[in-house]
ZAMARGU-4260 file (C-alpha; in steps of 0.2 Angstrom, whole numbers, plus 5000, padded with zeros to 4 digits):
<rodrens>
0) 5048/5245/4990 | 5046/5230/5001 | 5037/5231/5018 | 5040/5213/5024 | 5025/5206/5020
5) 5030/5192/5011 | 5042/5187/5023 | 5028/5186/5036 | 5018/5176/5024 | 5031/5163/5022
10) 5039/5162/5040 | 5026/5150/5043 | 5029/5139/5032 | 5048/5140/5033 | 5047/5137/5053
15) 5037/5120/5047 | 5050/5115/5038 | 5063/5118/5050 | 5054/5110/5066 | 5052/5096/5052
20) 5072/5094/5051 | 5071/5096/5070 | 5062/5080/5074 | 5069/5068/5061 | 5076/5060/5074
25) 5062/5058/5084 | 5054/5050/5068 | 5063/5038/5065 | 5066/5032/5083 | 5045/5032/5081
30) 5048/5023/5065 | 5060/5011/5073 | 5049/5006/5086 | 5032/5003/5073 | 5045/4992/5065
35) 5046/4981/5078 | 5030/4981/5084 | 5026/4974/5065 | 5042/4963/5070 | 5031/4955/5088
40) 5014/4955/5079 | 5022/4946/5061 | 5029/4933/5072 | 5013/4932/5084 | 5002/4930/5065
45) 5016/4918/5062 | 5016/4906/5074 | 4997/4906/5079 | 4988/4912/5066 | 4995/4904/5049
50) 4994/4884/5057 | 4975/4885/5059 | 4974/4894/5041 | 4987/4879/5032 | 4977/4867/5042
55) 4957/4874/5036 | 4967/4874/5018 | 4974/4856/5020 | 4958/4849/5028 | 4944/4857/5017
60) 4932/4848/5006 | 4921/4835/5012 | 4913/4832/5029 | 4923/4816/5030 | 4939/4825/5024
65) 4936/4841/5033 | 4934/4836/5050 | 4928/4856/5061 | 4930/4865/5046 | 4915/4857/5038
70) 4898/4852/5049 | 4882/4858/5050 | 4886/4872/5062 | 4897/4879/5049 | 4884/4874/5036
75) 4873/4886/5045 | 4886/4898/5046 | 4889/4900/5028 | 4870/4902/5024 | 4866/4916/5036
80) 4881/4922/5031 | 4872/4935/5016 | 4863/4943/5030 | 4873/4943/5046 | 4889/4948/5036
85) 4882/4965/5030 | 4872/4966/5048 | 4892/4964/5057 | 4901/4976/5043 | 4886/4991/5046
90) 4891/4987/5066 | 4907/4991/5064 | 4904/5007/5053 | 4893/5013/5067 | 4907/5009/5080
95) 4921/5018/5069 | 4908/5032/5070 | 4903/5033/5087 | 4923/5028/5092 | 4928/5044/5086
100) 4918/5056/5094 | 4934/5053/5105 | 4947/5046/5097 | 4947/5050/5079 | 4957/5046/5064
105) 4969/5061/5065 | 4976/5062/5082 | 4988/5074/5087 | 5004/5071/5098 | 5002/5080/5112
110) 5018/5092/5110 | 5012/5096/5092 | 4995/5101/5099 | 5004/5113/5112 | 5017/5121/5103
115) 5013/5120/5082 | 4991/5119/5082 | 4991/5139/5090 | 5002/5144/5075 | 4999/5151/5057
120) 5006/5134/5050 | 4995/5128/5037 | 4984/5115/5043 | 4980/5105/5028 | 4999/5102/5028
125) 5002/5098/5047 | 4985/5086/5047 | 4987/5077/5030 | 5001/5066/5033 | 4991/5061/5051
130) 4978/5055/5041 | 4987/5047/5028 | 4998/5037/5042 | 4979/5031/5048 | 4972/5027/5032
135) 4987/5016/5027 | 4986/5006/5044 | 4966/5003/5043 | 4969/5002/5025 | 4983/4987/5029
140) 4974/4978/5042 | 4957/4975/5036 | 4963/4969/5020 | 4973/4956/5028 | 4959/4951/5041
145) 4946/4953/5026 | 4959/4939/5016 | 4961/4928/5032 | 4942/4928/5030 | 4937/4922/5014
150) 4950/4911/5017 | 4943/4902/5032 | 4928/4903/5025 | 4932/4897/5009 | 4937/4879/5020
155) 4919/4876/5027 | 4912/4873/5008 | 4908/4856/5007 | 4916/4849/4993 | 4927/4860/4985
160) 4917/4869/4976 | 4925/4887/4976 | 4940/4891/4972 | 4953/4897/4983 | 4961/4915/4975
165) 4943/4921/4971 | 4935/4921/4991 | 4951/4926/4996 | 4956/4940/4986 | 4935/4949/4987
170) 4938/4944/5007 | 4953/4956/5006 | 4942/4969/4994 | 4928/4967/5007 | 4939/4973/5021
175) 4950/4984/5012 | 4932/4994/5007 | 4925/4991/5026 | 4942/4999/5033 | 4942/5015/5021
180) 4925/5018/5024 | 4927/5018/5045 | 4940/5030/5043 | 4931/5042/5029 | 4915/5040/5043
185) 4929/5044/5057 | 4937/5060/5049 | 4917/5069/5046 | 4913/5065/5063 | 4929/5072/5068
190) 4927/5086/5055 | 4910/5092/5058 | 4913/5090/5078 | 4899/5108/5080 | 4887/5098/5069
195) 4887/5082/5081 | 4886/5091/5097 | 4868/5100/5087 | 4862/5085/5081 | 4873/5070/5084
200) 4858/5062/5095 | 4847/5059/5082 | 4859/5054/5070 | 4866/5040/5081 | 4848/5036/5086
205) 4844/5033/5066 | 4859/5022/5064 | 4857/5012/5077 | 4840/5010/5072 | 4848/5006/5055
210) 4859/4995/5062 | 4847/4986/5074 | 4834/4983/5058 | 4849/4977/5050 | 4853/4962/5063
215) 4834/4960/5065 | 4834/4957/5048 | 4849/4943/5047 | 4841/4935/5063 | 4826/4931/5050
220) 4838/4924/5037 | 4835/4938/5026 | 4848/4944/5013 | 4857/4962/5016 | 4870/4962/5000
225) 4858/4974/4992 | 4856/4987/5008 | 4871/4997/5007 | 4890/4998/5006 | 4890/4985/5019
230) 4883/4976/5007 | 4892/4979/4992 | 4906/4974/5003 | 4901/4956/5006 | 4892/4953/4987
235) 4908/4949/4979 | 4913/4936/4994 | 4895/4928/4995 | 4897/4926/4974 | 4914/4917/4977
240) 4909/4906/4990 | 4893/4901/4979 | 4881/4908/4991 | 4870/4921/4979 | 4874/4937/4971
245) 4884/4928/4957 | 4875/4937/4943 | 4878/4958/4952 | 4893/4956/4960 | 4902/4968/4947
250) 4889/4981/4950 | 4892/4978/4969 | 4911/4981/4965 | 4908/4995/4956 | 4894/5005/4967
255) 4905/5003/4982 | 4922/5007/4974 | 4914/5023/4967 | 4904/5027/4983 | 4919/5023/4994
260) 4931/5033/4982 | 4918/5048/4985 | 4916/5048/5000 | 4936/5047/5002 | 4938/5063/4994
265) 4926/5071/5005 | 4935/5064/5020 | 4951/5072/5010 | 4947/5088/5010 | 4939/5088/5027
270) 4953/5080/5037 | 4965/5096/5034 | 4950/5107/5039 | 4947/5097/5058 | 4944/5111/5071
275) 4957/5114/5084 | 4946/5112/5099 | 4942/5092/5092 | 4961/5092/5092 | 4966/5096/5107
280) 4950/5084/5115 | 4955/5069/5106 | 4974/5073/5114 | 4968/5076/5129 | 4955/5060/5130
285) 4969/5050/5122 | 4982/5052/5134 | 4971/5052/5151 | 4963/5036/5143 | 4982/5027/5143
290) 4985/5034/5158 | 4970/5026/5166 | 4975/5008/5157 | 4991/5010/5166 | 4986/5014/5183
295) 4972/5000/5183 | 4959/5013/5184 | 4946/5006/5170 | 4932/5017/5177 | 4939/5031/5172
300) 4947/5025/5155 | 4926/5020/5153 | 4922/5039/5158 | 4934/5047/5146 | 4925/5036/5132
305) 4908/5039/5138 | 4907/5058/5141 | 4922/5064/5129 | 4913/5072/5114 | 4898/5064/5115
310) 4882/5078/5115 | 4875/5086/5131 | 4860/5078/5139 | 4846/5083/5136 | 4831/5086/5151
315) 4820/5072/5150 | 4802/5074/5143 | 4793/5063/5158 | 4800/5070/5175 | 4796/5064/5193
320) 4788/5074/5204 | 4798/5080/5220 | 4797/5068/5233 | 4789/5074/5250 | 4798/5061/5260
325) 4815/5060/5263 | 4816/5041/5262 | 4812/5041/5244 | 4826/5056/5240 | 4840/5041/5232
330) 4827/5032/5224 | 4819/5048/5216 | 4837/5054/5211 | 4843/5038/5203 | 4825/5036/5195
335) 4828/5054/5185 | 4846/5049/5183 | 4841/5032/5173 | 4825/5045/5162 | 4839/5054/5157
340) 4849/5041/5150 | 4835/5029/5145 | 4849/5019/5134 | 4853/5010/5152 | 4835/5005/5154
345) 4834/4997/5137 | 4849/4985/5142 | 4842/4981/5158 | 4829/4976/5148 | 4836/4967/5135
350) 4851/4957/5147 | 4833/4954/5159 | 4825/4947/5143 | 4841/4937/5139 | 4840/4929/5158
355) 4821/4927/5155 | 4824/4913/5140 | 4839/4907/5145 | 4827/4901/5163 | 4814/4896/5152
360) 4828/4885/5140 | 4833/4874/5156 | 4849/4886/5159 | 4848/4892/5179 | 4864/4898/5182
365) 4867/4906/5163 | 4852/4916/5168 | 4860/4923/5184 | 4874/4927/5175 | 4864/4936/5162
370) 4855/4946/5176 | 4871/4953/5183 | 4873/4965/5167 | 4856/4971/5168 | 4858/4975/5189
375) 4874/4984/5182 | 4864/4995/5169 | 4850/4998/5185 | 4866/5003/5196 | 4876/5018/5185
380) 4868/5031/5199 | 4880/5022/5210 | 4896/5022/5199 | 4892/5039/5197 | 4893/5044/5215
385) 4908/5032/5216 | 4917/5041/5204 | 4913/5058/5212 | 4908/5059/5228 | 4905/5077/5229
390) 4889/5072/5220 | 4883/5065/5238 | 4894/5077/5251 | 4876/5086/5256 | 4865/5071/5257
395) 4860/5066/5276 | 4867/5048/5273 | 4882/5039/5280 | 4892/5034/5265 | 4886/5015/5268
400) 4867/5017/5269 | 4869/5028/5254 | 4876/5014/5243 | 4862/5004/5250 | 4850/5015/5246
405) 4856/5016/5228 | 4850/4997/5227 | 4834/4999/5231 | 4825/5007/5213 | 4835/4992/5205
410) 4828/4978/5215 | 4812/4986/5211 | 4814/4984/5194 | 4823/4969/5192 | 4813/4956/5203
415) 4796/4959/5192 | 4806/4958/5178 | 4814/4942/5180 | 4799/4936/5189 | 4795/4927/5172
420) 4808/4915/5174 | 4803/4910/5189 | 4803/4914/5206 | 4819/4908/5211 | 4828/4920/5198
425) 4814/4935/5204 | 4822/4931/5221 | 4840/4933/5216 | 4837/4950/5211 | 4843/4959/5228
430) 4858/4948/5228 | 4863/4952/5210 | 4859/4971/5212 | 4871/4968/5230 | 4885/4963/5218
435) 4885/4976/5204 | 4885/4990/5220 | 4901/4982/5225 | 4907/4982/5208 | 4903/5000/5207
440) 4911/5004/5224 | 4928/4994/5222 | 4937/5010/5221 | 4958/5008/5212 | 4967/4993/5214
445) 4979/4992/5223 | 4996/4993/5220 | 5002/4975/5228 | 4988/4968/5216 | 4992/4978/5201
450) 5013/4970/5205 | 5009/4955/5208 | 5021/4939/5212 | 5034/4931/5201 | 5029/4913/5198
455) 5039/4899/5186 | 5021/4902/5176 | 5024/4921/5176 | 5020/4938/5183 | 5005/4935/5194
460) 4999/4954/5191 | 4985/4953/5177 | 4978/4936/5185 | 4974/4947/5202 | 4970/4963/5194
465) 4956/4953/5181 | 4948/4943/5201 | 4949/4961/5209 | 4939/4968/5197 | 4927/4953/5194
470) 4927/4947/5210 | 4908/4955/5216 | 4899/4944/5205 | 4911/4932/5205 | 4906/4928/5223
475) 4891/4931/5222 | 4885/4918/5208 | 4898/4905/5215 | 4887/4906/5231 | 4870/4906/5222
480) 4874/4892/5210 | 4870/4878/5221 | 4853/4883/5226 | 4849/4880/5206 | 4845/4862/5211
485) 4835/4865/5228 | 4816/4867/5231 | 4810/4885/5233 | 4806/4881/5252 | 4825/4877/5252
490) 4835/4890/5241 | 4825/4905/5247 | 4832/4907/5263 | 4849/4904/5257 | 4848/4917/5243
495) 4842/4931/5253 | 4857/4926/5265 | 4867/4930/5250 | 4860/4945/5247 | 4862/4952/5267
500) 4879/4947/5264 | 4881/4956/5249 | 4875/4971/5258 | 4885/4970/5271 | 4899/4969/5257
505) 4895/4983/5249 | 4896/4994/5266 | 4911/4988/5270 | 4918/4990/5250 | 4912/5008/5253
510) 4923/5014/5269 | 4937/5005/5259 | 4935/5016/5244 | 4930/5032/5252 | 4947/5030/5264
</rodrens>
């Protein structure tokens, strides 16, 4: 006697199919329209890319007969190029990794997370061919950008002395191997999302340590094609170009095809396993990020890839004690903002550094430009209120002296910082700071700068869009670039003129956003 049960145990599956027939059309209008996007990009490759790669091919050899393709700046590349290689390729699995916390290699259409994820479908079926589709595009395009490198680089050897199809064809295995691996790291991150949100900290912590001995380690023109995959990866391409690892390149070749193949597996079986919930978030992020790209608003496309699966904060071990005066509330506020994500602090420092040296070097105005990033790390309090402004509806401030109060911790501790490369650039400090508040007040663009105006050149648009956006420090380090040549009796009053008028900026920026 049959109850129905296998019935119910195959609707499922037979609903999957039919919703299959049902969008045929759909896929192949998606298919059609992926075919001529390969169309525009073949003939971008075409016309831009192949010319420089037949001209590196037809002008390679000597340094008489190579002309750019073969001097000492490409010398140098192709020495340091056993240890920054492997330092670049352990970057970009770290990004792969970190990228998808919020956009992983299996994303969902939004219509299939809505109607077909709540169902009894199987998943392994419904995700599998998502992760496939993304396997084969990485899969194609490092190959091909892994090729067009050992190629290019094949034309700064001096001489001739490798040949051609070997650096190309371990370029192409390089980047085929780099590409698989990103997405294998991708589909665990996006597997085991519980796991990252437990302990993600401290394994992105112990990478980008990894990752960050790894590029100290190329700066001191150490090799890296033993260190890992990354590694392996480059061995083969470092052998063909004569550069060392001629007598292990095959056990490169084989550790990172069988580590790479392993680890595929794994990605294999965990990619039809992916949680719901790191479905639907990745959907979700994914279409309020283009959105966000559409409408001009980069903040918040910059919000969506800061905050979407990345681990809650944790309270900071050192904390401030109250203030007992209320003209030390911001200050106090943005300084246990900035201890509870001490990564801004250590790129204020580093950009500070960066401006330090480049003073010292004889560069005045590359070091202004340098300390504008590191006023921009000191100033993320203020973004934040600028993004939210519920954040500050209870404070006893006007919406103007609150934004000038959000500058004072960063003047603080950007003067003394640049103070070691000079006083001039310690001076330029409040000015710097004044631009990356109006930067962090600017608000949308506006629709008329978004539109633009038709010119015989083009659509005016993106031209105004890129000035709105830059045009804080833009201003500001136009006005303080002529005081590079002047005494310090001379350029101090005009740079703190710069700096009261980047104030008065930034209140008047602020009553523009907030209305």
């Amino acid at each position: 006697m049959r109850d129905g049960s296998e019935d119910l145990a195959g609707a499922p599956q037979d609903a999957l199919r039919h919703l299959h027939r049902l969008t045929g059309p759909q896929r192949r209008a998606k298919r059609r329209g992926d075919a001529l996007l390969l169309y525009g990009v073949s003939l971008i490759v075409a016309f831009w890319l192949v010319p420089y790669l037949v001209d590196a091919g037809r002008t390679a050899g000597t340094e008489a007969d190579g002309g750019l393709w073969v001097n000492d700046r490409t010398a140098w590349l192709l020495e340091a190029l056993p240890g920054v290689l492997p330092a670049a390729l352990a970057l970009t699995l770290y990004g792969a990794a970190r990228t998808a916390l919020w956009r992983g290699p299996v994303r969902l259409p939004g219509e299939v997370v809505s109607w077909l994820l709540p169902t009894p479908v199987d998943r392994r079926r419904l995700l599998l061919p998502y992760w496939w589709a993304a396997l084969a595009r990485v899969a194609v395009a490092t190959l091909l950008a892994g090729a067009a490198a050992g190629f290019l680089l094949r034309a700064m050897v001096p001489g001739g002395g490798a040949a051609w199809a070997p650096a190309v064809a371990a370029g192409a295995w390089g980047g085929l191997l780099t590409g698989l691996l990103a997405v294998a790291a991708g589909t665990l991150v996006e597997r085991y999302e519980g796991a990252v949100a437990r302990h993600g900290r401290w394994l992105f912590r112990t990478a980008a340590a990894l990752v960050a001995v790894l590029g100290l380690a190329a700066a001191a023109g150490a090799g890296l094609l033993w260190s890992g995959p990354w590694g392996w990866a480059v061995a083969p391409l470092a052998a063909a170009l004569g550069l060392g690892g001629a007598a292990w390149w095959p056990l490169a070749v084989l550790a990172g095809s069988a580590g790479t193949g392993w680890l595929l597996l794994v990605a294999h079986r965990a990619a039809g396993a992916i949680p719901a919930a790191a479905l639907r978030t990745r959907t979700a992020a994914g279409s309020l990020l283009a959105a966000s790209v559409l409408t001009g608003n980069l903040r918040q496309a910059r919000a969506v890839v800061r905050d979407t699966g990345r681990p809650p904060a944790r309270p900071p071990r050192l904390r401030l004690p109250f203030p007992r005066r209320p003209a030390l509330l911001i200050p106090w506020r943005d300084a246990t903002g900035l201890l509870r994500a001490p990564g801004r602090l250590v790129t204020a420092a580093l950009w500070a550094a960066l401006a330090v040296l480049l003073a010292h070097a004889g560069w005045p105005l590359a070091a202004l430009i340098a300390g504008y990033p590191a006023a921009g790390a000191l100033t993320e309090p203020a973004r934040l209120d600028s993004d939210d402004t519920r954040r500050a509806g209870q404070l006893p401030y006007a919406p103007g002296t609150l934004a000038l109060w959000h500058g004072a911790l960063p003047v603080l501790l950007l003067a003394p910082a640049l103070a070691a490369g000079g006083a001039l650039l310690a001076v330029a400090a409040p000015a710097l700071v004044g631009a990356a508040l109006v930067s962090s007040y600017r608000g949308q663009v506006p629709p008329h700068v978004m539109i633009g105006v038709e010119t015989p050149a083009g659509n005016t648009g993106p031209f105004q869009t890129a000035l709105w956006y830059a045009r804080g420090p833009l201003v500001t380090l136009a006005l303080l670039a002529p005081v590079q040549g002047m005494p310090l009796w001379a350029a101090l009053p005009w740079t703190l003129a710069v700096a009261a008028g980047t104030a008065g900026w930034v209140r008047r920026t602020v009553r523009y956003a907030i209305s």
